[in-house]
C-alpha positions in Angstrom: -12.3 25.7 -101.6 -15.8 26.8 -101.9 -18.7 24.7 -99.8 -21.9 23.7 -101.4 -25.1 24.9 -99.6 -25.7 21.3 -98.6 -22.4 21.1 -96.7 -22.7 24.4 -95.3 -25.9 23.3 -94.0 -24.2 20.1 -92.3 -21.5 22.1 -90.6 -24.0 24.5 -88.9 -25.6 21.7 -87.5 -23.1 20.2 -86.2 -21.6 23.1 -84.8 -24.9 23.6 -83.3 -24.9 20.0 -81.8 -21.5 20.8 -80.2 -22.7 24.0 -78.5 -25.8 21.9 -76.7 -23.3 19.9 -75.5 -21.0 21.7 -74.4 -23.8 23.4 -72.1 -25.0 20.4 -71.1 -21.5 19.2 -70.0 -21.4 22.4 -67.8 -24.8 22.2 -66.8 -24.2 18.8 -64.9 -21.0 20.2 -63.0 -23.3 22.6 -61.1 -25.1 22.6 -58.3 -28.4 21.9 -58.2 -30.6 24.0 -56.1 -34.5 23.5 -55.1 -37.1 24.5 -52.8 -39.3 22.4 -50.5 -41.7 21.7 -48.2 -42.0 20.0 -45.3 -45.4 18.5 -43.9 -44.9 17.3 -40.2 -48.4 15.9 -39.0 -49.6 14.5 -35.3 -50.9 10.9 -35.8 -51.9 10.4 -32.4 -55.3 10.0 -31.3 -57.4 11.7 -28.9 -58.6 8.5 -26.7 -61.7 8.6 -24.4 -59.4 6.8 -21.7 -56.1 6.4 -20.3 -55.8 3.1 -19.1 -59.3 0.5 -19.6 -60.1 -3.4 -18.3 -62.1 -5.4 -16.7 -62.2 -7.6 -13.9 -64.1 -10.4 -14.1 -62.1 -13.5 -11.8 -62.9 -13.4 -7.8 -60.0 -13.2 -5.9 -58.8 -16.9 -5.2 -60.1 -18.2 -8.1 -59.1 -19.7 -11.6 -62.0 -19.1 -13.4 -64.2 -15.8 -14.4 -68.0 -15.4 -12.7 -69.3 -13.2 -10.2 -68.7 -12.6 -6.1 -70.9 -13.3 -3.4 -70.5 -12.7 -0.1 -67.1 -12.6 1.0 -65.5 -12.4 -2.3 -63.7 -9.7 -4.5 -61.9 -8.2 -7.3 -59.3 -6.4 -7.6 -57.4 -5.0 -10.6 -54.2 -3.0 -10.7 -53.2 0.2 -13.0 -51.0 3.4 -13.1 -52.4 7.1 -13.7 -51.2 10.8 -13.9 -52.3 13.1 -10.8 -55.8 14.3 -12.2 -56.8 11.2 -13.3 -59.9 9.8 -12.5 -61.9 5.8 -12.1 -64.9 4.9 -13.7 -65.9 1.3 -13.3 -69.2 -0.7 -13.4 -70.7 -4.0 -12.1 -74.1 -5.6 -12.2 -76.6 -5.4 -8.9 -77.7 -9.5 -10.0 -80.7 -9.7 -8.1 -82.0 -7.1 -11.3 -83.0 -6.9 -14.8 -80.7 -4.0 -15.7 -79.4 -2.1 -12.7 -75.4 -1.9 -12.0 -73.5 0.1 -9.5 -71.2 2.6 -10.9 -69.0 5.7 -10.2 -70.6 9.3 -11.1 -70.4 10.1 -14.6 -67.9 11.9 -14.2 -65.4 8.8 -12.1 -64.3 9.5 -9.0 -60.8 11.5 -8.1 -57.8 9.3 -7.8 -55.6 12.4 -6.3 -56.8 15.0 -3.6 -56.1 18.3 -4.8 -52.2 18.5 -3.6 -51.5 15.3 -5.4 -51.4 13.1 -3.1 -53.3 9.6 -3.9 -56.8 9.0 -2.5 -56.8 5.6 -0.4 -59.3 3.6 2.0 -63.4 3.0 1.4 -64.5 5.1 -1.5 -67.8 3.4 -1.6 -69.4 6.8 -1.2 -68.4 7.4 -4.8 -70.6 4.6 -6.1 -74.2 4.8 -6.7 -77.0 2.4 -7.9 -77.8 3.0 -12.0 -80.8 1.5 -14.1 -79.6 1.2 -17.0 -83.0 1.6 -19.0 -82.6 -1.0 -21.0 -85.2 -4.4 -19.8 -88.3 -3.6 -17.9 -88.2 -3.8 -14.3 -89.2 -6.7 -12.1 -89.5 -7.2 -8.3 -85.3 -7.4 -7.3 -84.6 -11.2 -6.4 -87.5 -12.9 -7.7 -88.2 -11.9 -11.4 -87.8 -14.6 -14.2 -86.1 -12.0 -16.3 -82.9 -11.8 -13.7 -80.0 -13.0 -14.4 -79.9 -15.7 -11.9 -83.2 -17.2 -13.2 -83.7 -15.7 -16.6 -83.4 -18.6 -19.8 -80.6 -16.4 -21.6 -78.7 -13.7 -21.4 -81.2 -10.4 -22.6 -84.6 -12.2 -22.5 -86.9 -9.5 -21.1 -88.8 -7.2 -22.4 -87.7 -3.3 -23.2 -87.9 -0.4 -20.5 -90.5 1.9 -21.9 -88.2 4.6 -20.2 -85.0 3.9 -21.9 -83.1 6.7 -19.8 -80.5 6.1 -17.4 -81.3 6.8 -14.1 -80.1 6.6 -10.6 -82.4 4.0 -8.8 -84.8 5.6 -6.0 -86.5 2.3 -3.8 -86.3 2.9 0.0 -87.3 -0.7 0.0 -83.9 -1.6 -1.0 -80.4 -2.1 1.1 -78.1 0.9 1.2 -75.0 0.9 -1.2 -72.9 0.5 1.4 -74.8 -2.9 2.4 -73.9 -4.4 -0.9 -70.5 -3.7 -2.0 -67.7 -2.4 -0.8 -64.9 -0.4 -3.0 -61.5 0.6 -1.7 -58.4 2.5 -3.4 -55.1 1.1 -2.8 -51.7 2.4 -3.4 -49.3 -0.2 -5.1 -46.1 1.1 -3.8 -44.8 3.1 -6.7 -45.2 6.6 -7.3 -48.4 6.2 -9.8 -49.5 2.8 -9.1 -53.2 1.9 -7.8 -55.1 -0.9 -6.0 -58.5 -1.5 -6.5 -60.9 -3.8 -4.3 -64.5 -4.6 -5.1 -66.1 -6.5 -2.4 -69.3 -7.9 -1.7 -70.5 -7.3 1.5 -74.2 -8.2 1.2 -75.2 -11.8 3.0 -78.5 -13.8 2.8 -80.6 -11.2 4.8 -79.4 -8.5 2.7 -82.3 -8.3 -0.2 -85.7 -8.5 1.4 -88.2 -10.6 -1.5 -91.4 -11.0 -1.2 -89.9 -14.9 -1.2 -88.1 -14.0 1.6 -84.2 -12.3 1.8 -81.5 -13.3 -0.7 -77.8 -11.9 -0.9 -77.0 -10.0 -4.1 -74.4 -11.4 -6.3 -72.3 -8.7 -8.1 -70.7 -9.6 -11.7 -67.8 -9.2 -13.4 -67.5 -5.5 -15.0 -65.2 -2.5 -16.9 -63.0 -0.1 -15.2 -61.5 3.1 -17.4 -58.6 5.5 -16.1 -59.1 8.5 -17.6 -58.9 12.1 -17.5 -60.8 15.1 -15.6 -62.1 16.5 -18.6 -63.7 13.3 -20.3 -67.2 12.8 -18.6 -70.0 10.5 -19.2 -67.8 7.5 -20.9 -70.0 5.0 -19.7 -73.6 6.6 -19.6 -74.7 9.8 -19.1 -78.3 10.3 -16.9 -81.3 11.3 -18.8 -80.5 9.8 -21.8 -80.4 6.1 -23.5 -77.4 3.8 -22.9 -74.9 4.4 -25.7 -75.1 0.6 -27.3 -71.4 0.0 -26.5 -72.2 -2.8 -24.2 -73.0 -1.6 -20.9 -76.2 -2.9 -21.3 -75.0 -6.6 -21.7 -73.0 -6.2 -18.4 -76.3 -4.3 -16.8 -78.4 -7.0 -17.8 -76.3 -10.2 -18.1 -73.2 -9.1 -15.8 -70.6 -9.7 -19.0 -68.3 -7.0 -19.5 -66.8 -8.4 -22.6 -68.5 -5.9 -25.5 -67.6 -3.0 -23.3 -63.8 -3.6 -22.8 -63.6 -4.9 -26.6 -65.4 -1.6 -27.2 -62.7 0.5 -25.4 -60.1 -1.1 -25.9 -58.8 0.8 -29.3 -59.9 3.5 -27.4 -57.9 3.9 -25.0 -53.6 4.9 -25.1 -52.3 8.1 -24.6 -52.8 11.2 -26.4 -49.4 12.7 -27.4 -49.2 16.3 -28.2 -46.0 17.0 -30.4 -44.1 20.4 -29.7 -42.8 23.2 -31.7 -39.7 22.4 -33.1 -36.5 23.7 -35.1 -34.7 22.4 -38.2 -31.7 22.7 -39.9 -30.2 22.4 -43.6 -26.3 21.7 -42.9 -23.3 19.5 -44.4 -21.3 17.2 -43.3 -22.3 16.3 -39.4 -25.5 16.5 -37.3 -25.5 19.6 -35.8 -28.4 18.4 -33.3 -26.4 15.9 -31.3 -24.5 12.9 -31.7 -26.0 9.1 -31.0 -24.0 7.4 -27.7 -22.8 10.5 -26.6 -24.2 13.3 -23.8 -26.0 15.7 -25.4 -24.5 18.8 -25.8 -25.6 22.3 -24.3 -27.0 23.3 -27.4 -30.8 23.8 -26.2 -31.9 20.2 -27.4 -32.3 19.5 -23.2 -34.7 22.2 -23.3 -36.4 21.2 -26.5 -36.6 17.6 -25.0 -37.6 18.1 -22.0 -39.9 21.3 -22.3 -40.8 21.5 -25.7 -39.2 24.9 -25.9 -37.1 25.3 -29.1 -35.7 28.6 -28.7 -32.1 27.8 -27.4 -31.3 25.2 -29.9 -32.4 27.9 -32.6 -30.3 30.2 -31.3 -27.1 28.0 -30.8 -27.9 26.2 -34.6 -26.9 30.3 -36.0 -23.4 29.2 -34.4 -22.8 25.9 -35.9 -20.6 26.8 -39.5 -22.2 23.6 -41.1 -25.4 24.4 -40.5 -26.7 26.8 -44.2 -30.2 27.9 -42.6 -32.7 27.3 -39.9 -35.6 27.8 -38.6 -38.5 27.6 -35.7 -41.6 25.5 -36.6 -44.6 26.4 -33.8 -47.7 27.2 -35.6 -50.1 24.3 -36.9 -51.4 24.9 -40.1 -54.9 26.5 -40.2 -54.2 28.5 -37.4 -52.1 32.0 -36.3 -51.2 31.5 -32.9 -47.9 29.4 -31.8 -48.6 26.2 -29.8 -48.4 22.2 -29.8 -49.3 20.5 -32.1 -52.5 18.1 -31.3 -54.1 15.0 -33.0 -54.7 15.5 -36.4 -53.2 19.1 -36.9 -50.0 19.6 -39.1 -47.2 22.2 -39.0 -45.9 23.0 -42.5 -42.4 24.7 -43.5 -40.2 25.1 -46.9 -36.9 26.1 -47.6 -34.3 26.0 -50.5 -30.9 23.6 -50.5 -28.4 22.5 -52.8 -27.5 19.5 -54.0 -25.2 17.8 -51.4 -27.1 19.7 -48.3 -28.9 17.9 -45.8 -32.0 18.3 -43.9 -32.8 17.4 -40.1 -35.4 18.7 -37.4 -36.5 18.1 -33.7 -40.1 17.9 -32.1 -40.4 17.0 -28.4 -42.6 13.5 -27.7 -44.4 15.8 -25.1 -46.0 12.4 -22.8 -42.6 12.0 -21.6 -39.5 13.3 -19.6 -37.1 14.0 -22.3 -37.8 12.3 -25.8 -37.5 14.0 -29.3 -38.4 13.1 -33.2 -35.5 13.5 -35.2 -34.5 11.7 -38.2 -31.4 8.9 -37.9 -28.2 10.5 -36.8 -27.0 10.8 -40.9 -30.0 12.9 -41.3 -31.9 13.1 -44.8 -29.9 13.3 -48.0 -32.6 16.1 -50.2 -30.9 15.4 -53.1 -29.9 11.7 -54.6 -27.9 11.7 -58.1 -29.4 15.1 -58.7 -32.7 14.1 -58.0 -34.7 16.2 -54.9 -35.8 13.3 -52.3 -39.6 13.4 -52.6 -42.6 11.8 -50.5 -42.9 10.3 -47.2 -39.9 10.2 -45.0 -41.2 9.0 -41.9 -39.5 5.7 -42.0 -36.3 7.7 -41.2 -37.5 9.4 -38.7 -36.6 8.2 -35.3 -38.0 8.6 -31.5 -35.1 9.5 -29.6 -34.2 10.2 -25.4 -31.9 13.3 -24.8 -30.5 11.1 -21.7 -31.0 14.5 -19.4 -34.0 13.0 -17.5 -34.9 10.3 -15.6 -37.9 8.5 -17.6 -41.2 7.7 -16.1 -44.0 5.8 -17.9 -44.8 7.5 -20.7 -48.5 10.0 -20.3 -48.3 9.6 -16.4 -45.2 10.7 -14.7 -45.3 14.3 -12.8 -42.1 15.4 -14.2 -43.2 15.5 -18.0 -44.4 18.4 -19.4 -48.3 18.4 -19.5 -48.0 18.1 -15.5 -45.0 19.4 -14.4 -44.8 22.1 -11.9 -42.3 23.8 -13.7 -39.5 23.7 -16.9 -36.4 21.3 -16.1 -37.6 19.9 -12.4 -37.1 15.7 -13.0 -33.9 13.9 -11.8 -30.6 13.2 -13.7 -31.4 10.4 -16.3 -28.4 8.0 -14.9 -27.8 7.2 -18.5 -27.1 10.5 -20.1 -26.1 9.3 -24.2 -28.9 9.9 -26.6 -30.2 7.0 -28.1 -32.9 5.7 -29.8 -36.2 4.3 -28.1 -37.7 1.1 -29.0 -40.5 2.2 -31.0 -42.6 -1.3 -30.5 -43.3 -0.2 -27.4 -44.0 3.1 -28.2 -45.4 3.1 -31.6 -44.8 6.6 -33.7 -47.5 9.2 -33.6 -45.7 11.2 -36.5 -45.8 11.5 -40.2 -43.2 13.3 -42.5 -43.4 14.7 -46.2 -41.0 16.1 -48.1 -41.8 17.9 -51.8 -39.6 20.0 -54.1 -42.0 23.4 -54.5 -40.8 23.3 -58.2 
């Protein structure tokens, strides 16, 4: 039987039709292979101070206002050997002076770590702020005892901060009294402001008055961050010193540093793994193994759990992440700076990395135990996976409070030297407390 042109024309097509299908068919029993790329960015901050207050209720009291003769301060707080005080409190009988600590603080540790105690009033020194224009101390309308509101007078025509130079006035030591306590604990710190002056103390031209001191801002912080609160020779910065200089109210101040101040948390170099079927890292509620995650989570060093992932038979491909993007040369990662990796999976592969927390003794990033799925129905997981991503403790080391203890990495003597953690299962850390400083993206490269 012979086919007319239009029929021929219909079977080709649908022999056509058949042959797409058929391919397609195939197509979708295959695996389906990508490539990525993994962002892994620091979202900590670099804060001006460790630890930040004030103290503005004597000692014995219910209510805030400043000390007279016989009455204190005192405020509690932890830091890391190397830290250092800064703290400042009005001199009333003034327009704008305040005692303070060198612009640098003073030492909390001497030099073999041991913690400073007794009378470091020789630390403290006698500012003007620069801000109001002098009168005579004790008498002047502008003062805070006998001024009609707070920042009344007139401005300093030298708006510098300076250290105050009178011979006619009492010694340091005649006024106020500071003294470093330990608490007890390994890290922990009293502090004591008292005034010592009495009613013979300030010599007036209306006769002698005590000096009242007023409630004020302390900041723990480190060696290396200088002139928080003022620097000499130049204008106050406007973050409120001046009100507690002139008025003796800390408030603007500690509202100022207070989003300030936390701890900066470096993030280490790190390995990760494509595998199927189980975690190769480690296994939530049980010890970790001695696969090289200790040393990753304890020293940041991710060279033994690279080496022992080539071992695991589930485990396709992996890899050392240590240099932050922008840079050639292998090192933390710091506020702000991002490491950057991609590799290629299939469908049915999974992906899952490390990073050490490095403020502590022994706790790691690492996505939940499942790890992350790259591909779902076919489709290559794409976009922020941070929400997955979990802040876990190794159990290998005893903790200590996070960004002070001696035996975590920015200050310990050497690799591996804290105590048995007397839980050793690796679980997951409650991340209220210790809010994540880490950000993940994932993006198929095609």
């Amino acid at each position: 039987m012979k086919l007319r042109i239009s029929q021929i024309s219909t079977v080709l097509v649908l022999i056509a039709f058949l042959i797409i299908q058929t391919g397609c068919n195939n197509k979708s029993h295959q695996k389906i292979t990508d490539r990525f790329k993994v962002t892994i960015q620091n979202t900590s901050k670099d804060y001006d101070a460790i630890k930040s207050g004030s103290f503005t209720t004597p000692v014995g009291q219910s209510s805030a206002g400043p000390i007279g003769p016989g009455q204190s301060y005192e405020f509690s707080f932890t830091a890391p050997v190397g830290a250092r005080l800064s703290l400042a409190t009005m001199f009333v009988q003034s327009n704008d002076w305040f005692y303070a600590t060198g612009a640098d603080g003073m030492p909390l540790y001497n030099s073999d770590g041991s913690k400073i105690t007794g009378d470091v009033t020789s630390k403290i020194s006698l500012y003007d702020a620069g801000t109001e224009v002098d009168q005579e101390p004790g008498t002047g309308s502008n003062q805070a005892p006998r001024q009609p509101a707070p920042n009344t007078g007139p401005a300093d025509p030298n708006p510098n901060v300076r250290v105050v130079n009178d011979s006619n006035l009492p010694s340091t030591e005649q006024v106020i009294k500071v003294t470093l306590m330990s608490d007890g604990t390994p890290y922990g710190f009293k502090v004591k402001i008292e005034d010592v002056s009495d009613s013979n103390t300030l010599k007036t031209s209306n006769g002698s008055v005590a000096v009242p001191l007023s409630p004020g801002i302390w900041l723990v912080h480190s060696a290396g961050k200088k002139n928080l609160l003022y620097k000499t020779g130049q204008p106050d910065y406007g973050n409120g010193l001046e009100a507690i200089a002139e008025d003796g109210n800390p408030s603007s101040l500690d509202s100022y540093f207070k989003p300030r101040t936390g701890i900066t948390v470096p993030l280490s170099p790190g390995v990760f793994a494509i595998y199927q079927n189980d975690n190769p890292l480690f296994m939530s509620g049980s010890p970790a193994e001695g696969n090289g995650l200790e040393s990753l989570a304890e020293d940041g060093n991710p060279n033994t759990l690279f080496t022992n992932m080539g071992k695991e038979k589930n485990v396709m491909m992996h890899a050392i992440f240590d240099t932050p993007d922008g840079t050639s040369t292998k090192s933390n990662l710091m506020p702000g700076q991002t490491y950057s990796f991609s590799f290629q999976a299939k469908e049915g592969e999974k992906f899952t990395f490390a990073t050490m927390y490095a403020q502590s003794n022994d706790w790691f990033y690492s996505p939940a135990q499942k790890g992350i799925d790259l591909f779902k129905k076919g489709i290559p997981v794409n976009g922020d996976i941070t929400n997955d991503v979990m802040l876990w403790d190794a159990g290998t080391e005893a903790n200590e409070e996070p960004g002070i203890g001696s035996n975590q990495a920015p200050r310990q003597p050497a690799p591996n030297t804290g105590p048995a953690d007397p839980n050793n299962k690796v679980r997951m850390i409650d991340n209220m407390n210790n809010p994540k400083v880490i950000k993940v993206m994932i993006q198929p490269m095609q």
